[in-house]
C-alpha positions in Angstrom: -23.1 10.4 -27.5 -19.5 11.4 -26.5 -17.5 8.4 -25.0 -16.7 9.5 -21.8 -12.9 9.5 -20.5 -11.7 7.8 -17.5 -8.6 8.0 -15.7 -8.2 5.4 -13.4 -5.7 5.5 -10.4 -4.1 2.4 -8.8 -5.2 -0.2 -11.2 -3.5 -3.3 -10.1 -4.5 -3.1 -6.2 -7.4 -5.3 -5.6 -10.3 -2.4 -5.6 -8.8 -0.9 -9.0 -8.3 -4.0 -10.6 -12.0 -4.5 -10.2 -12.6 -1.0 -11.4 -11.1 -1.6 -14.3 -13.5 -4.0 -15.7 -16.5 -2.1 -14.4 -15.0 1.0 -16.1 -14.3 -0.2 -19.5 -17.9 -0.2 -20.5 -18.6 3.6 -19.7 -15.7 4.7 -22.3 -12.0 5.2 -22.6 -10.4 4.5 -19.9 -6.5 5.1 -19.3 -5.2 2.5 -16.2 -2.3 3.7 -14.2 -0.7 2.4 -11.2 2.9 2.2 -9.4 5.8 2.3 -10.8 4.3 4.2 -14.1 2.9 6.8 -11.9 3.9 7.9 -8.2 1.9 9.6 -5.8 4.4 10.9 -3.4 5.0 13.3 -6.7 1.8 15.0 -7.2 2.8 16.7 -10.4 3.2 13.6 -12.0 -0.3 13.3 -11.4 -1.1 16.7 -12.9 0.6 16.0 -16.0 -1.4 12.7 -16.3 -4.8 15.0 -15.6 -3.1 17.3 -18.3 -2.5 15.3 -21.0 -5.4 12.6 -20.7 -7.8 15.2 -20.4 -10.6 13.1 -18.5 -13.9 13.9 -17.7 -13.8 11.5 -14.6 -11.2 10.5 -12.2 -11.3 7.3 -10.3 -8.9 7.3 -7.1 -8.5 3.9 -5.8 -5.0 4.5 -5.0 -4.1 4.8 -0.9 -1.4 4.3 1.3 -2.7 1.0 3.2 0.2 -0.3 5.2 -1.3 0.7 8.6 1.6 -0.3 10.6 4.4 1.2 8.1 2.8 4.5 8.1 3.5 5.1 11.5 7.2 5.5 11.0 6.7 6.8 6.9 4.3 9.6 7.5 5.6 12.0 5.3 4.8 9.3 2.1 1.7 8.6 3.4 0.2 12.2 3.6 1.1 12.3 0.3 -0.3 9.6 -0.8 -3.4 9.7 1.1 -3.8 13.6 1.1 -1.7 15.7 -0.2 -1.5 14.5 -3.6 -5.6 13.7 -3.6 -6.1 17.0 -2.6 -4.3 18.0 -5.9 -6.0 15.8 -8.0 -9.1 17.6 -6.8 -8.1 21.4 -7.1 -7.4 20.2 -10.5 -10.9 18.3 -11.0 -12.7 21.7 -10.3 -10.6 23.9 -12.2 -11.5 21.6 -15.1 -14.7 20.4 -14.1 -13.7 16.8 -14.0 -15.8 15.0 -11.6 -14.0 12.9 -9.0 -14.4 8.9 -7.1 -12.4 8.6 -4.2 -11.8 5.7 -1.2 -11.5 6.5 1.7 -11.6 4.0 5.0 -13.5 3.3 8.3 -9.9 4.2 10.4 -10.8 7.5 10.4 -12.7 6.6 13.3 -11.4 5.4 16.8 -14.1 2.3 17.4 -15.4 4.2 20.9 -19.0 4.9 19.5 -20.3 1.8 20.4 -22.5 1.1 17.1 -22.1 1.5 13.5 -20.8 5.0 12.1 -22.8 7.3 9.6 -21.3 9.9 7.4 -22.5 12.8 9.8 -20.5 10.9 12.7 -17.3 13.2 13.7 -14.1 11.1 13.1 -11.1 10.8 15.1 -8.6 8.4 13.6 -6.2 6.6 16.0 -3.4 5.7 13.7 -1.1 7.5 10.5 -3.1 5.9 8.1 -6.4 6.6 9.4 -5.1 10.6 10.0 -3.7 10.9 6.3 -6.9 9.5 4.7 -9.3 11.9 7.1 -6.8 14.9 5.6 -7.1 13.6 1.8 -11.0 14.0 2.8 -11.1 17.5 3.7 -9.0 18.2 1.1 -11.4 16.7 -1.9 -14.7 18.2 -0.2 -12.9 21.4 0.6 -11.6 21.9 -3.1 -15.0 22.2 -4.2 -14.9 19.9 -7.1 -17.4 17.6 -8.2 -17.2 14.6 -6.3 -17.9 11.1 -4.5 -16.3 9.8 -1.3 -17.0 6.3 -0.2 -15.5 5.4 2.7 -15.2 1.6 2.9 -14.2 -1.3 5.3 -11.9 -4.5 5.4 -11.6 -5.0 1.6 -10.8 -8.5 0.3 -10.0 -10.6 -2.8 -8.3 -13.7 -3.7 -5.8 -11.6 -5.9 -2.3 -12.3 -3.8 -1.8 -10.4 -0.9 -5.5 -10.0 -0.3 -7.1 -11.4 3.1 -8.2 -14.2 1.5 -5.3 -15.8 0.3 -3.4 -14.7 3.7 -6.2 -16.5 5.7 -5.2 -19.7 3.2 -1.6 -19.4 3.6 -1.8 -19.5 7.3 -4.2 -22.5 7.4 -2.0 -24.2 5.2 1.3 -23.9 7.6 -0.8 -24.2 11.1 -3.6 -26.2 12.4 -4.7 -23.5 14.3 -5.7 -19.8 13.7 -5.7 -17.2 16.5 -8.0 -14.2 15.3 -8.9 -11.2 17.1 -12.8 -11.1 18.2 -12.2 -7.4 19.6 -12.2 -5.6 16.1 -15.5 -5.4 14.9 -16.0 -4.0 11.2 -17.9 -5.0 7.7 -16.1 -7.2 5.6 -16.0 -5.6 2.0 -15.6 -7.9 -1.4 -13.1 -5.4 -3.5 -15.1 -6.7 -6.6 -18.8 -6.3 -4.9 -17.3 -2.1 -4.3 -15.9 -2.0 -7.4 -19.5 -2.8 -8.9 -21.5 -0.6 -6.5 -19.4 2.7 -7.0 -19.0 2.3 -10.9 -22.7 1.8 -11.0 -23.6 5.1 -9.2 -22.2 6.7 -12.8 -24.2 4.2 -14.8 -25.0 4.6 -17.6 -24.0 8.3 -17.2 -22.4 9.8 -20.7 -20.1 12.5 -20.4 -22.7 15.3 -20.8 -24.5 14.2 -17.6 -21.7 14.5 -15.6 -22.1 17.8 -14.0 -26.1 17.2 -13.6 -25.1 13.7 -12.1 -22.7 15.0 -9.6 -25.3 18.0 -8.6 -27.8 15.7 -7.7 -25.1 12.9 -6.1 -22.4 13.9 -4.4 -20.6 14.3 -1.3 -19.5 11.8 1.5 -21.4 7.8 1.3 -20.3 4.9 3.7 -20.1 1.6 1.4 -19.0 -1.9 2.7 -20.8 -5.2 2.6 -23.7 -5.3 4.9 -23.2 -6.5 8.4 -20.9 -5.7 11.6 -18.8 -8.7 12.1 -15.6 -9.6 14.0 -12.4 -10.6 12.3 -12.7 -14.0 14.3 -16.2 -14.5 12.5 -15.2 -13.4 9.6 -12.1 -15.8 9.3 -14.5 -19.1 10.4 -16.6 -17.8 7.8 -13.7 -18.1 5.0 -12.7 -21.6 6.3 -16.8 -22.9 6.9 -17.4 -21.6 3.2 -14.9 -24.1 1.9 -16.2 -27.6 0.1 -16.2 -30.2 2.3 -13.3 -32.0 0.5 -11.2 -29.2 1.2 -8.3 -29.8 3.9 -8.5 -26.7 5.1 -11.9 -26.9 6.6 -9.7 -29.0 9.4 -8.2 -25.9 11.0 -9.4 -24.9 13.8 -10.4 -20.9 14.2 -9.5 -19.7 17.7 -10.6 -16.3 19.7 -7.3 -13.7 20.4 -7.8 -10.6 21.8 -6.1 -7.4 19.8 -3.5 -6.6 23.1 -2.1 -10.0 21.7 -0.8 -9.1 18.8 1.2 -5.7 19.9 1.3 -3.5 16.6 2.9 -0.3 15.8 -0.6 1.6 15.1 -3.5 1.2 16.8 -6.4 0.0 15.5 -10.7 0.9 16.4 -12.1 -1.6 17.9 -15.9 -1.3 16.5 -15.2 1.1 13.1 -18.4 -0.8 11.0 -20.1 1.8 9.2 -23.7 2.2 8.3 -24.4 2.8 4.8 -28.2 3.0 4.8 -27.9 6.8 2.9 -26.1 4.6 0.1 -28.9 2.5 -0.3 -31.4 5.3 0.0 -30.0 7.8 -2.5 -29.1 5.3 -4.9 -31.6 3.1 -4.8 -28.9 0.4 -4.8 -29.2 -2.9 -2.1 -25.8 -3.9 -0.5 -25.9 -7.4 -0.7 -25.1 -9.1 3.2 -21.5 -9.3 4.1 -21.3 -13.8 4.1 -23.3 -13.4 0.6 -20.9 -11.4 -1.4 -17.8 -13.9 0.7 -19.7 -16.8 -0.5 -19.6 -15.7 -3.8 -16.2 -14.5 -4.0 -15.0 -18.6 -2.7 -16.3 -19.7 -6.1 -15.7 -17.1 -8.7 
């Protein structure tokens, strides 16, 4: 059997550096991320497609500072869509089959319940805009392909929400977090597990057959709507006992407290029931996969 070849986008971000180590089982995989590659420079990208010569693409690369985007648009469309929507005119000229993440912000939070893929977005913010556009732009190219759309990712890599939550509770004895914003909390390593095993064990040669009979648009985030006030007790209750931090105290804010530059939905959890169904995969529950992620 061929080894298949990967190229894998936005490696050291806390989804891709997950990927990574899903990925290197399926074949050869070659890792980029900022500053060896640069997405607001999409031909970069083609030259890497070029001379790497995969037969998938993994895109876990975005443009995820929410608030910055509002004043940087023209670097987040590229990021977000221009420069996906390259990647896949290029996947289906070359019949390379394509992963790509995209977010729950493409919706404005006025449904009332949990979103499924048939659900008509309307993002509120830059970010949520350029990410809808990178969308239309992969299923429009008609190349092979996979979008998840995910929710609230987290690690305890730096900068993830984890550590943040930490950080805070180690300078205050008191947390204010919004109960307004309702969404599903998403382990990056859980995601990183559940969309490399769609292509398990695929080879090479299966690729084509694979993305025939799975393709198209899937909502993936761990299981449960939750606010971010829940979610952050949760974080802090998870803690050993003998852990200090399990003495702050988790307070209720409301979202018009915290004035931001971009607006965020205020109930964007997303269903992800045809996940489960086509691929015969079980999301584990949202305060599992966080209870796991505390001790590994």
């Amino acid at each position: 059997m061929k080894r298949m070849r990967i190229l894998l986008l936005g490696s050291g971000g806390q989804l891709g550096w997950e990927v990574h180590r899903q990925l290197f089982c399926l074949g050869d995989v070659f890792a980029y991320d900022y500053p060896q590659i640069d997405l607001t420079k999409p031909n970069e990208i083609v030259k890497l497609i070029q001379n790497d010569k995969p037969d998938l693409i993994y895109n876990a690369t975005a443009y995820t500072a929410v608030d910055r985007a509002e004043s940087d648009e023209k670097n987040a469309r590229m990021v977000n869509a221009t420069t996906p929507g390259e990647i896949a005119e290029n996947c289906q000229k070359r019949g390379i089959g394509l992963i790509h993440v995209s977010t729950d912000y493409v919706f404005d939070g006025q449904k009332g319940g949990d979103y499924v893929e048939i659900d008509k977005p309307n993002p509120l913010n830059v970010y949520g805009k350029t990410k809808y556009e990178g969308e239309e732009y992969i299923s429009q190219s008609g190349c092979m392909h996979l979008i998840f759309r995910t929710s609230w990712v987290y690690s305890r890599r730096k900068g993830g929400f984890l550590e943040k939550v930490f950080d805070w509770a180690r300078t205050n004895r008191e947390l204010r977090i919004v109960v307004d914003q309702i969404g599903n909390p998403t382990w990056a390593r859980m995601l990183a597990v559940l969309t490399t095993s769609t292509i398990m064990p695929k080879g090479q040669e299966f690729i084509t057959g694979f993305f025939e009979q799975h393709h198209g648009l899937y909502h993936l985030g761990g299981k449960g709507a939750v606010s971010r006030f829940e979610f952050t007790k949760a974080i802090i209750d998870f803690l050993p006992e003998s852990d200090p931090l399990r003495q702050t105290r988790i307070l209720t804010a409301m979202t018009v407290d915290f004035p931001s530059p971009a607006a965020r939905p205020a109930h964007s959890a997303l269903n992800c029931d045809k996940f489960e169904k086509d691929f015969g995969i079980q999301i584990p529950a949202w305060h599992e996969s966080l209870q796991l992620s505390l001790i590994s």
